[in-house]
C-alpha positions in Angstrom: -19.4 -72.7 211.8 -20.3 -69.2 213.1 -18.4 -67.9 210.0 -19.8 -69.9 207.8 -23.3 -68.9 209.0 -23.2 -65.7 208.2 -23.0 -65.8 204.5 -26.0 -66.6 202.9 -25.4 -70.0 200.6 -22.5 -71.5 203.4 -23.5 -73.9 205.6 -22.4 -74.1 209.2 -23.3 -78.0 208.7 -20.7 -78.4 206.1 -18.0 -77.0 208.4 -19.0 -79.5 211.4 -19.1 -82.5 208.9 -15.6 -81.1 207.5 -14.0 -81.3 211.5 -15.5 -83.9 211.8 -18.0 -83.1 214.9 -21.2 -83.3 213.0 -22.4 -86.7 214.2 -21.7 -85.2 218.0 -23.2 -82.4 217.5 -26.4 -84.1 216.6 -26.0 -86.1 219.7 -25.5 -83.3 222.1 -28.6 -81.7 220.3 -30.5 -85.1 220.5 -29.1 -84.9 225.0 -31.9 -82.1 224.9 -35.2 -84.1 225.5 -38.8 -83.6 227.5 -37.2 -84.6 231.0 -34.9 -82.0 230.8 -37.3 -79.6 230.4 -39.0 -80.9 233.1 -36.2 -80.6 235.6 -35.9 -77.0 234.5 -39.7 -76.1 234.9 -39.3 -77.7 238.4 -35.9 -75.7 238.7 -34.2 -78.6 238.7 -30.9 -76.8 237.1 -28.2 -79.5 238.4 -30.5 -82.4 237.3 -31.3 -81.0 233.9 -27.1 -80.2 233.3 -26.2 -83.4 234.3 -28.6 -84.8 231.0 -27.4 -82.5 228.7 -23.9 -82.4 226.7 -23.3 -79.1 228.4 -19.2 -78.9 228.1 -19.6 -79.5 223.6 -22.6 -77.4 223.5 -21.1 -74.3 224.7 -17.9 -74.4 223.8 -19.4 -75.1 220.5 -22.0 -71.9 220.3 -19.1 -69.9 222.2 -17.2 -70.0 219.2 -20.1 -69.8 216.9 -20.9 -66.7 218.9 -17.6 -65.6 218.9 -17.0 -65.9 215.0 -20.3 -64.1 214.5 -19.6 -61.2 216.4 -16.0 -60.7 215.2 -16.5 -61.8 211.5 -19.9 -60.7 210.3 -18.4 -56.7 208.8 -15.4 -58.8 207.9 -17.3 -61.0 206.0 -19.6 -58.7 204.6 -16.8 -56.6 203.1 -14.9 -59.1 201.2 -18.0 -60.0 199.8 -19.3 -57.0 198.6 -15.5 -55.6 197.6 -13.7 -59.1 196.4 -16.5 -61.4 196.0 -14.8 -63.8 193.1 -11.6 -64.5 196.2 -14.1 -65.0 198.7 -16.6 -67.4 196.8 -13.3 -69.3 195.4 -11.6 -69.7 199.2 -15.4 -71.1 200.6 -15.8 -73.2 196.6 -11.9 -74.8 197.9 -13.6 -75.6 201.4 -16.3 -76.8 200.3 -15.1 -79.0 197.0 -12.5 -81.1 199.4 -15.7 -81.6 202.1 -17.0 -83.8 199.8 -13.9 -85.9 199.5 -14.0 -85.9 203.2 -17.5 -87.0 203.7 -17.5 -89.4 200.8 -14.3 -91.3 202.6 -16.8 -92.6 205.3 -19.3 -93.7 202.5 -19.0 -97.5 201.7 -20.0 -99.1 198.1 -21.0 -96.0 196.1 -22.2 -98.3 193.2 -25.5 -99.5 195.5 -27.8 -97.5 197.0 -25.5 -95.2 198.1 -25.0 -94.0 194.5 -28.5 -93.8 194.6 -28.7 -91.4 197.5 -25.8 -89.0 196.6 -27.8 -88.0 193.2 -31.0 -87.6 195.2 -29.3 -85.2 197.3 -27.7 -83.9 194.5 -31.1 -83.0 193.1 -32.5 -82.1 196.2 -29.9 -79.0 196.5 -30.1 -77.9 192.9 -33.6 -77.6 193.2 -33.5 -75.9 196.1 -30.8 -73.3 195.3 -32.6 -72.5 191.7 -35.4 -71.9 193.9 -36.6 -68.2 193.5 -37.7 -65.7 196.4 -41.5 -65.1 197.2 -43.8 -62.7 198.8 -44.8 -64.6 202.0 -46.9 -63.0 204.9 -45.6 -61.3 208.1 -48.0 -62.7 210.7 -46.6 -64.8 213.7 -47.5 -68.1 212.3 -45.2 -67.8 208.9 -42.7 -66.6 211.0 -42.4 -69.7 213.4 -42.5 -71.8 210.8 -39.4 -69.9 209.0 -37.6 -70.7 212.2 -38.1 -74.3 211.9 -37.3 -74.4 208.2 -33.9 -72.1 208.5 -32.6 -73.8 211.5 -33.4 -77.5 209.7 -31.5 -76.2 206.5 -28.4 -74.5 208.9 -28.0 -78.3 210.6 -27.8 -79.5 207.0 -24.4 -79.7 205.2 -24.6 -77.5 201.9 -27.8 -75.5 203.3 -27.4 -72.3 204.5 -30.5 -71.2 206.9 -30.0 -67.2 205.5 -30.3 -68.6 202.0 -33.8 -70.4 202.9 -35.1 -67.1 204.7 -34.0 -65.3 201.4 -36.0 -67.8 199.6 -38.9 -67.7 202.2 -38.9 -63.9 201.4 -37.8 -63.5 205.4 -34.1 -62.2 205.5 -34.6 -58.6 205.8 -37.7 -58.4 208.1 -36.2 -61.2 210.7 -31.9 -59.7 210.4 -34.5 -56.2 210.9 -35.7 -56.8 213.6 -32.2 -57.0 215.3 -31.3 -53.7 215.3 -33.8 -52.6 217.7 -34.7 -55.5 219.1 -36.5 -54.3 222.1 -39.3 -52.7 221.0 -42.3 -54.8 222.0 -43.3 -55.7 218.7 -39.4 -56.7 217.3 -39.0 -58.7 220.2 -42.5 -60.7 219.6 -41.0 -61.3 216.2 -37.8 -62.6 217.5 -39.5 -64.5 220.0 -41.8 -66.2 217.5 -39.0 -66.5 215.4 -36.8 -68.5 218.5 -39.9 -70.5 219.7 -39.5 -72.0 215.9 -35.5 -72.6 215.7 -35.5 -74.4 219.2 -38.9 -76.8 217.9 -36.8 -77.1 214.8 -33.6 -77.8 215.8 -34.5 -79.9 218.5 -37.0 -82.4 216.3 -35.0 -82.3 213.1 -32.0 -83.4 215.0 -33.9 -86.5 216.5 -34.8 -87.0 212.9 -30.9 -87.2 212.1 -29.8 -89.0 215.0 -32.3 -92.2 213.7 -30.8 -91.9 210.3 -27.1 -91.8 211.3 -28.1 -94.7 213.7 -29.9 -96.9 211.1 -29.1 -96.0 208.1 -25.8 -94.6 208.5 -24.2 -95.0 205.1 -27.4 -93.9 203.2 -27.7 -90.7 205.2 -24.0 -89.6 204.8 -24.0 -90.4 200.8 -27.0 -87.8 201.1 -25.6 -85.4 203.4 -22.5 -85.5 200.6 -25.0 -85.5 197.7 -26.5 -82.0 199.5 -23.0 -80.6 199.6 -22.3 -81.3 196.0 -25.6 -79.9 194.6 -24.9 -76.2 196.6 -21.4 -76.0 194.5 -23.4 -74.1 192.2 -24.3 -71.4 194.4 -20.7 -70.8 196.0 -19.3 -70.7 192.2 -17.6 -67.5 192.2 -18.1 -66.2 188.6 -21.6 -65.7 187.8 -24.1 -64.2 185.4 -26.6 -62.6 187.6 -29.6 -62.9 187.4 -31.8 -61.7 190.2 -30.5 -59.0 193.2 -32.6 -57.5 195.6 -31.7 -55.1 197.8 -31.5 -55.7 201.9 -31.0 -52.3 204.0 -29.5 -50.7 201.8 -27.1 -53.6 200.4 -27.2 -55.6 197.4 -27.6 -59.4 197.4 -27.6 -61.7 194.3 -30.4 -63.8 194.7 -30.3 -66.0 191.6 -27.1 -66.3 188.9 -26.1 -68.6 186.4 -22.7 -69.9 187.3 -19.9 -68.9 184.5 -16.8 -69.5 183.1 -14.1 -66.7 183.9 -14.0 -63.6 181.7 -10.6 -62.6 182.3 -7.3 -64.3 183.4 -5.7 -61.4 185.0 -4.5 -61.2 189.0 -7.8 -61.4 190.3 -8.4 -65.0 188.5 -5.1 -66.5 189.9 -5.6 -65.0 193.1 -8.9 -66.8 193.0 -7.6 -70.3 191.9 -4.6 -69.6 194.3 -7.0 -69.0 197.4 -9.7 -72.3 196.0 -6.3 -74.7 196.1 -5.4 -73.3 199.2 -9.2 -74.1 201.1 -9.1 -77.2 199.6 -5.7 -77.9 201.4 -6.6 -76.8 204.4 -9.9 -78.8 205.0 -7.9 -82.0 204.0 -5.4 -80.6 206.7 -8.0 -80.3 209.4 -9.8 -83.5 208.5 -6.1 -85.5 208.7 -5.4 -83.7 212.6 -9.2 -84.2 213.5 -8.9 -88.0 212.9 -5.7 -88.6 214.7 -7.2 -87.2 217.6 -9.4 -89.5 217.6 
């Protein structure tokens, strides 16, 4: 997930519905309620841990943590030296997550059918979406934290993508490298205040639908993944970059057919079967340890 996250149009969603810990994750998100911020006000530590799914939740944002700190420059080079591999290994990842989701879906020709195409269309409109000027004051900035942690919860939205969109990227990611001068840190703090309101709402919000309308919601959450493709497709016709410190990052591109059939394209294909592979892999030993 915390590799995933770091690449603007990858969701870290997609990779907890693909090992199939999504629906705990929301759970152990859902564990973090009022009373428990009660019991911590009161300094109640052992009483608010003993509420909480504390073992899942950090193991889980150790290795988000983990993958962030050790794969960000990784990541950030193969993208801006072999960008057609890279998109083609995450397209492989994604393409087979949608199998995998869609195996738990039951009778595709009701309203489930009906729900995959909405969030079909709910991701292509959203991706096709182009970046505006937005303001900078403390209020926009909250409510960017809310939207990108919402759409980093959601399979096939990536929360850097929205804050691209929101026009946010490069003033929050800014921030970061000095974060402790007093006015930074506001920002951040702002911007924090938001993603915990966000992430802990939105996944009560998720929690109800897996619970009630569990089929629905997973044709959707499928739907989502399937309307991103377009974005991960690695040969494009861009159309839009803007530059962030000093790097450039396609904003908006037509997806394309390949120009040329050289090394690089079977390299490509060669890495897209092989992610494809390995999510089926992981999906296969994830259910027989259940």
């Amino acid at each position: 997930m915390g590799s995933a996250d770091v690449i603007p149009g990858v969701s870290g969603g997609t990779i907890a519905l693909i090992t199939g810990i999504y629906e705990n994750l929301i759970l152990a998100l859902r564990s973090i309620d009022i009373h428990v911020v009660r019991r911590i006000l009161v300094l109640d530590i052992k009483g608010a841990l003993a509420k909480v799914h504390v073992r899942f939740l950090l193991v889980l944002l150790s290795g988000i943590l983990v993958a962030i700190l050790s794969l960000a420059r990784l990541m950030n080079f193969l993208l801006n030296h072999h960008p057609i591999p890279t998109w083609s290994l995450f397209f492989g990842l994604i393409a087979a997550s949608i199998l995998v989701v869609g195996k738990h879906v039951n009778n595709w020709l009701g309203t489930a059918g009906i729900s995959f195409v909405t969030g079909i269309i709910g991701a292509t409109i959203i991706v096709n979406l182009i970046p505006i000027a937005t303001p900078e004051e403390l209020w926009f900035i909250f409510l960017c934290g809310i939207v990108a942690i919402c759409a980093m919860i959601l399979p096939g939205i990536s929360g850097a993508f929205i804050l691209l969109i929101l026009g946010k990227y490069e003033f929050i990611t800014a921030t970061l490298k000095n974060p402790f001068i007093p006015q930074n840190m506001m920002v951040l703090l702002v911007f924090s205040a938001g993603c915990v309101i966000g992430l802990l709402g939105f996944s009560r919000v998720l929690n109800y639908l897996l619970q009630k309308v569990h089929n629905l919601t997973l044709a959707f959450l499928a739907g989502l993944i399937a309307g991103s493709m377009q974005k991960i497709w690695p040969w494009k016709e861009i159309v839009d970059t803007q530059v962030i410190r000093g790097k450039v990052h396609v904003i908006w591109g037509h997806p394309i057919l390949p120009q040329t059939f050289g090394q690089e394209f079977f390299l490509s294909v060669c890495l897209a079967i092989g992610g494809f592979i390995v999510v089926l892999v992981i999906e296969r030993l994830s259910r027989e340890r259940v």
